[in-house]
N, C-alpha and C positions, 0 to 999 in steps of 0.2 A: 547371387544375382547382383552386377555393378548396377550403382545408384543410380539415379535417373540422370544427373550431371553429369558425371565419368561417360554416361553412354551417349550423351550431346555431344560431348565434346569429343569422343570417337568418331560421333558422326561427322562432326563440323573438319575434324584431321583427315578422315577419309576423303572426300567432295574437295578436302584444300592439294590431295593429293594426286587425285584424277584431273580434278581442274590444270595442275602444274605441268603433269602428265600430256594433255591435251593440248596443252600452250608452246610446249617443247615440241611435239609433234609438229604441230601447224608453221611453227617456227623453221623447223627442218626441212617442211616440205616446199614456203617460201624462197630459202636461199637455195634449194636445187633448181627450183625456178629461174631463179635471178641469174644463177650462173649460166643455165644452159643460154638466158636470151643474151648473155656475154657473149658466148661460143660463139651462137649465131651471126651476132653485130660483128664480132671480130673478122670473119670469115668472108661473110657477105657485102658490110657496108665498104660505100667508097666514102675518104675523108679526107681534108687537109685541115693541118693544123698547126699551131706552133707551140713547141712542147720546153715546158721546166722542166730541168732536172738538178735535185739540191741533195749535194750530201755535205753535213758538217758546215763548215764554210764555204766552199763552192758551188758554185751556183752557175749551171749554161745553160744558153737557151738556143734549143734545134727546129727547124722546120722540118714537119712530116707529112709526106703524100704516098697516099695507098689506095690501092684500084684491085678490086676483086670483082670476079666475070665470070664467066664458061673456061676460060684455059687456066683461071688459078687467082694466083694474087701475086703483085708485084710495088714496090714499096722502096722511096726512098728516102732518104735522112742525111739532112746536110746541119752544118754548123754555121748561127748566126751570130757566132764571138767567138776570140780565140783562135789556133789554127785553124783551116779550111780542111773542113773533113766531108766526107760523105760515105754513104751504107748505102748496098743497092744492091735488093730482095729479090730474087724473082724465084717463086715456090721455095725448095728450100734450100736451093743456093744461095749465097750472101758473097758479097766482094765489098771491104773495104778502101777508099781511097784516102790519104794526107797528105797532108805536108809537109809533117816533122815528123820527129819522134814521139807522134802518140800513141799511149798503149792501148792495146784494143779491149781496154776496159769498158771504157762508153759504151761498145757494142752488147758488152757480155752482159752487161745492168739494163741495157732498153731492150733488149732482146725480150727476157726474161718479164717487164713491165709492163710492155705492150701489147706483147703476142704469148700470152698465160695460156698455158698446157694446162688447167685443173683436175684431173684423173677423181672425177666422182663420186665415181663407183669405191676406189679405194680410200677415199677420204671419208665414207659411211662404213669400212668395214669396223668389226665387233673394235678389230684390237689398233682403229686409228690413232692415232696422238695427237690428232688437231680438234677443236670444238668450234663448230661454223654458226652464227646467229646472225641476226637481221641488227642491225645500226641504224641511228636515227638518217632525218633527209637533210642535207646541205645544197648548198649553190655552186657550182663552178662552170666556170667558162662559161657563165651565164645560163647556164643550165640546171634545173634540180635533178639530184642525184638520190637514189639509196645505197646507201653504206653497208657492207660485206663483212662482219669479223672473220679472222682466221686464229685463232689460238691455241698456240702449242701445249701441250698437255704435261713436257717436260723440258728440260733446259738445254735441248741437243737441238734447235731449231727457233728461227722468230716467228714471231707473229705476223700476219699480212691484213691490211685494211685496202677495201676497194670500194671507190666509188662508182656504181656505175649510174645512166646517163636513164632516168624513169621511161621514157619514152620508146627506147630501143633496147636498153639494157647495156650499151657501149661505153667501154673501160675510160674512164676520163680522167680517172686520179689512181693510181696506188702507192700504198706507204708497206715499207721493211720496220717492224715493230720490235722493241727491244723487248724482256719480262716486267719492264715497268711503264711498259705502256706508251714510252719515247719514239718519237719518228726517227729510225737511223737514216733513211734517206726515202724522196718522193719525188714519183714524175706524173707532171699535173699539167695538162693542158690549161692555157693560157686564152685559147681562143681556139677552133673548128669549128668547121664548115660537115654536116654530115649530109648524106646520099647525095654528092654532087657530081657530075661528071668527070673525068679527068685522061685528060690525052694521053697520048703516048710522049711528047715530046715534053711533059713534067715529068715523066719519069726518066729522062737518059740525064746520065750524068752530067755535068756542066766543067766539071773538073777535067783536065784532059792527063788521062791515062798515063801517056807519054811519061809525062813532067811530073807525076806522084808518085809515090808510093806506093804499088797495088798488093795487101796483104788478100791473102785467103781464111776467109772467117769460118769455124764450122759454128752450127747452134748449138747453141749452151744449154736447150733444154734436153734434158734426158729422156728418155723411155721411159714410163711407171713401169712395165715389163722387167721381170730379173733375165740377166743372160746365165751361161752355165759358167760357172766357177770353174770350169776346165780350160775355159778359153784363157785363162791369166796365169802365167810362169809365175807368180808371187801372189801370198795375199796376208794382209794383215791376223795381226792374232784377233782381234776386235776390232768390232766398230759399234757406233751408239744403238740400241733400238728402234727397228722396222726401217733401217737403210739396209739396201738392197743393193748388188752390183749389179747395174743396168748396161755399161757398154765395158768395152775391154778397147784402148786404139793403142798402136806401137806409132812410132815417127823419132825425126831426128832432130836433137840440136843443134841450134846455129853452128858448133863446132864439129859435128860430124857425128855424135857419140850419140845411139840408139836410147831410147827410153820406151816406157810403155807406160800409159795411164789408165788407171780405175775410175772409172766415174759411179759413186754410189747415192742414191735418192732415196727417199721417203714418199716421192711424188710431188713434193714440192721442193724442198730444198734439196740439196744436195753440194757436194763435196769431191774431189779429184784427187787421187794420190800418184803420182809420180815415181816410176822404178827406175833409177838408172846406177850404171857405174860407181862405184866409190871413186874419186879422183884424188880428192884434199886427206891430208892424214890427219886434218880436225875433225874429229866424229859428236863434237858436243852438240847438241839438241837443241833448237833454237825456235823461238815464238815471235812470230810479229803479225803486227794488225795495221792494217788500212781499212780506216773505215767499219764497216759492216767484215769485213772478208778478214780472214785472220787464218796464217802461213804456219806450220809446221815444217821444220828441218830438222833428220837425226839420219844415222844409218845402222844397218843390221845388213850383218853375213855379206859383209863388202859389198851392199849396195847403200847408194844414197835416197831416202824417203823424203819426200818432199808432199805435205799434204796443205790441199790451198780448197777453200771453200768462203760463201756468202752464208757463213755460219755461226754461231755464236764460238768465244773460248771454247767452252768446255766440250764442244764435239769434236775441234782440231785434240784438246788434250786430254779425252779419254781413247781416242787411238794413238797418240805419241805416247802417253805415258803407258800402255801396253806394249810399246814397241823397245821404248827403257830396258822395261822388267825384261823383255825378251833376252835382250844383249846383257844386261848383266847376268841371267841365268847359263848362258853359253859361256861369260867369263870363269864365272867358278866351276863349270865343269870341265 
């Protein structure tokens, strides 16, 4: 029979583990709350606002007006430095307009910031990779917020913090978190105005069409949904764990030459790989990074691979470096 101490302090282990147990639950059930009253804000509220966006050392600041109703939501986004740019939403069409030659980065990072697809349901399955908890309250845009952790579970994905707005639950700050806890980049309202009216004639463009540059934007956020692997003439040997191939597009290069892209997700992040042509008879392998986003270039079986994602290193190079092993294993056969 344990001594009367051994069996206190069973007891006192037990109650500390139920307790811990209980505090994790109610924690869980807190941030599915908070998300869904995101959802909601995001979908329903009208807003304008003027929105920071900082990565590394740059730093722009855009105006944002969004109007959601009975026929949808529609949403524009112009540039207050810098070239004259504008974004213009209406469900899930998008048209971008500029001036120059800028890349349709901007779109692809506030897309992604703003209007957050969070898949729930697969963010609580058994075998998620991310760990969601409740953050302390801060102030922004003059408003108190509660803080959203997102934490990847392994090194094939960042981290995400959101603050959103107590009152409605509406998104007013998110941060792309590195494994050490560092902001790689944040878009944070500066000031909004929330459920106010908003005309039609804030939303038309101001920029005239004619005289810019009108690209065609698709969204960058993907389906949590997997597509069938048959839909794609190519697919990698590997890719990191619980990415998923969610769309399959074909299109062409500015010079004419056919390509087809993989877009693969976890439900949150995710990563694109590029099939096309071999052209160049340099086949070396090649890494580069901007920013958060970090480029793979190599080829196999005369095609050229190009993998480009808001990913960390090591998820571009544990499918390039599978795609190495590939091409040297066909050399020596």
């Amino acid at each position: 029979m344990p001594a009367p101490g051994i069996v206190a302090r069973l007891v006192a282990l037990l109650a500390l583990v139920v307790a811990t147990s209980g505090a994790a639950e109610t924690d869980h059930e807190q941030v599915r709350e908070w998300l869904d009253r995101m959802g909601r804000a995001v979908e329903t509220l009208n807003y304008r606002g003027v929105l920071v966006h900082w990565q590394e050392d740059r730093v722009e600041s855009l105006r944002i007006i969004h109007r959601a109703d009975e026929n949808g939501f529609r949403e524009r986004i112009y540039s207050l430095d810098g070239d004259r740019r504008e974004i213009l939403r209406d469900g899930e069409s998008i048209r971008c307009l500029l001036a120059g030659d800028q890349p349709l980065l901007m779109q692809t990072q506030l897309t992604s910031r703003l209007m957050p697809n969070l898949p729930i349901n697969r963010l609580e399955r058994p075998e998620s990779v991310y760990q969601m908890s409740m953050g302390d309250s801060e102030r922004v845009a003059g408003m108190m917020t509660r803080i959203i952790e997102i934490n990847p579970l392994d090194q094939y994905r960042y981290g995400y913090r959101l603050w959103l707005e107590k009152e409605t639950g509406m998104l007013l700050r998110s941060a792309l978190m590195n494994e050490q806890g560092r902001a790689l980049q944040q878009v944070s309202f500066a000031s909004i105005e929330l459920g106010v009216p908003i005309s039609d004639a804030e939303l038309e463009p101001k920029l005239d069409p004619e005289r810019m540059t009108e690209l065609p934007v698709f969204d960058d956020i993907p389906s949590s949904r997997p597509t069938d692997p048959d839909n794609a003439s190519w697919l990698p040997p590997r890719v990191p764990p619980n990415f998923e191939l969610v769309r399959v597009e074909t299109g062409q290069s500015g010079d004419g030459d056919g390509f087809e892209q993989l877009v693969f997700s976890d439900g949150l992040a995710s990563f694109s790989i590029y099939v096309e042509a071999q052209v160049s008879a340099d086949r070396r392998s090649r890494i580069k990074s901007v920013g958060p986003v970090h480029v793979y270039s190599g080829s196999l079986d005369g095609k050229q691979i190009t993998i480009v994602g808001e990913v960390p290193l090591m998820a571009v190079q544990y499918v390039g470096l599978a795609l190495g092993r590939s091409a040297e294993l066909r050399q020596s056969q």
